[in-house]
C-alpha positions in Angstrom: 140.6 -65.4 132.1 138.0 -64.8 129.5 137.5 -62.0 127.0 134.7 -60.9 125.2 134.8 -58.8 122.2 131.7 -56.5 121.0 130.9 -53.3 119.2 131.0 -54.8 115.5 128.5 -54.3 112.7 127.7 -52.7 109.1 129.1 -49.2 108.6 129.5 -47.0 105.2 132.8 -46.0 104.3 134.3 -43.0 106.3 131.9 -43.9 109.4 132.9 -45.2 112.7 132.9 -47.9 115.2 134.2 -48.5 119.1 134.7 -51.6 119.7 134.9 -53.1 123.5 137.0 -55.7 124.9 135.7 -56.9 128.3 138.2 -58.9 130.3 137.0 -61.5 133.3 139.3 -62.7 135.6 141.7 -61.6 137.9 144.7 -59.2 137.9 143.5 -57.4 134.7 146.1 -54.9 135.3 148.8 -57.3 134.7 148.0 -57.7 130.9 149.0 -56.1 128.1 146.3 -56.5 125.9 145.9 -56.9 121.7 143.5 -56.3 119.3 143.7 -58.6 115.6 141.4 -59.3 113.2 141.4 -61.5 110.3 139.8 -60.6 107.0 137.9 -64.1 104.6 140.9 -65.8 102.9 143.8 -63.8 104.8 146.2 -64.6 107.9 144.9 -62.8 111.1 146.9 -59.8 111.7 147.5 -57.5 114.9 146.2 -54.0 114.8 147.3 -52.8 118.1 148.2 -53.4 121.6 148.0 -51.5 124.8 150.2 -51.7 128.3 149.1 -52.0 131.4 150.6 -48.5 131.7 148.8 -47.4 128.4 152.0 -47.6 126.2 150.6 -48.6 122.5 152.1 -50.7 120.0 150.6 -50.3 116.4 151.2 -53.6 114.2 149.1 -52.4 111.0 150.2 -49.0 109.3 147.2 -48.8 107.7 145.4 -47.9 111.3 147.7 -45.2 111.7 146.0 -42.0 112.3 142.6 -43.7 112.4 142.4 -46.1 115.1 142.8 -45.7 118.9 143.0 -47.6 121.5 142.9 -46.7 125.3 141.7 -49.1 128.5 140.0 -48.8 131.6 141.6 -50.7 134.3 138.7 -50.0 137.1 136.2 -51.3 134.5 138.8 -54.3 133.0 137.7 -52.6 129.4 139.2 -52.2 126.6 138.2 -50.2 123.5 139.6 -49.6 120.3 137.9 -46.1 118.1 138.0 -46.6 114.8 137.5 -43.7 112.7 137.3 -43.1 108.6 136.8 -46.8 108.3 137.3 -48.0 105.0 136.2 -51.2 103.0 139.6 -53.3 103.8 139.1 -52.6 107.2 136.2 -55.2 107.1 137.1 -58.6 109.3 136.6 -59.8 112.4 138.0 -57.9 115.1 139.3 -60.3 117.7 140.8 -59.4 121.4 143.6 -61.4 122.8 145.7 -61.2 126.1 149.5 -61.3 126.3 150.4 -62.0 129.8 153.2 -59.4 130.6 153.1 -55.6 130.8 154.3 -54.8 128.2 152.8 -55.5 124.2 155.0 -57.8 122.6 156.9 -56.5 119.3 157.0 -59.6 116.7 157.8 -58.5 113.1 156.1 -62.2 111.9 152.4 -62.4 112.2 152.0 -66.0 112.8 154.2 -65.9 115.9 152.9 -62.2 117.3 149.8 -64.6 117.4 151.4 -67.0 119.4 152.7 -64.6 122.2 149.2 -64.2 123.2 147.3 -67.0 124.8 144.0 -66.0 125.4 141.2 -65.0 122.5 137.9 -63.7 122.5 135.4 -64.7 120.0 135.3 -62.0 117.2 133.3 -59.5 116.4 132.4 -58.6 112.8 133.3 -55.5 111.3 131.6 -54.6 107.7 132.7 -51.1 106.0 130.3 -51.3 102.7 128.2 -48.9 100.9 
């Protein structure tokens, strides 16, 4: 399995951005898959996760309202819309698979990371005037 994130770049505050998460491999529709991104100096965090069966999990209240995330399992895409960005939504935005159909629900960042075992390489997000 490999994943590759894209979709990142510079955007004023209030603006949007779709990121994609392209998944290669096999049995795509088995796997629940996560976005995270980690801002300079902090712990990477996960934003949100979507099922198989497109049941979401939001980890970050701060998304709430402003990002969405849906999949196409004919395309083995997923996307994240993120609307009314604001400046602490800058990081890098990585995609992750967690192998069973459903997201996992970790209240501990550091081992919500560890339920999922494969990454994608970032893409940069920048929300700045």
């Amino acid at each position: 399995v490999q994943l590759q994130a894209s979709g990142g770049g510079l955007v004023q505050p209030g603006g949007s951005l779709r990121l994609s998460c392209e998944f290669s491999g096999l049995h795509f529709d088995l796997y629940s898959i996560g976005w995270f991104r980690q801002a300079p100096g902090k712990e990477r965090e996960g934003v949100l996760c979507i099922s198989p069966s497109n049941n979401v999990i939001n980890y970050t209240d701060s998304v709430k309202g402003r990002f969405t995330i849906s999949r196409d399992n004919a395309k083995n895409m997923v996307y994240v819309q993120m609307n009314s960005l604001k400046p602490e939504d800058t990081a890098v935005y990585y995609c992750a698979t967690h192998p069973r159909p459903v997201c996992p629900e970790v209240p501990i960042a550091s081992l919500l990371r560890h339920t999922y075992d494969t990454w994608g390489q970032g893409t940069q997000v920048t929300v700045s005037s």
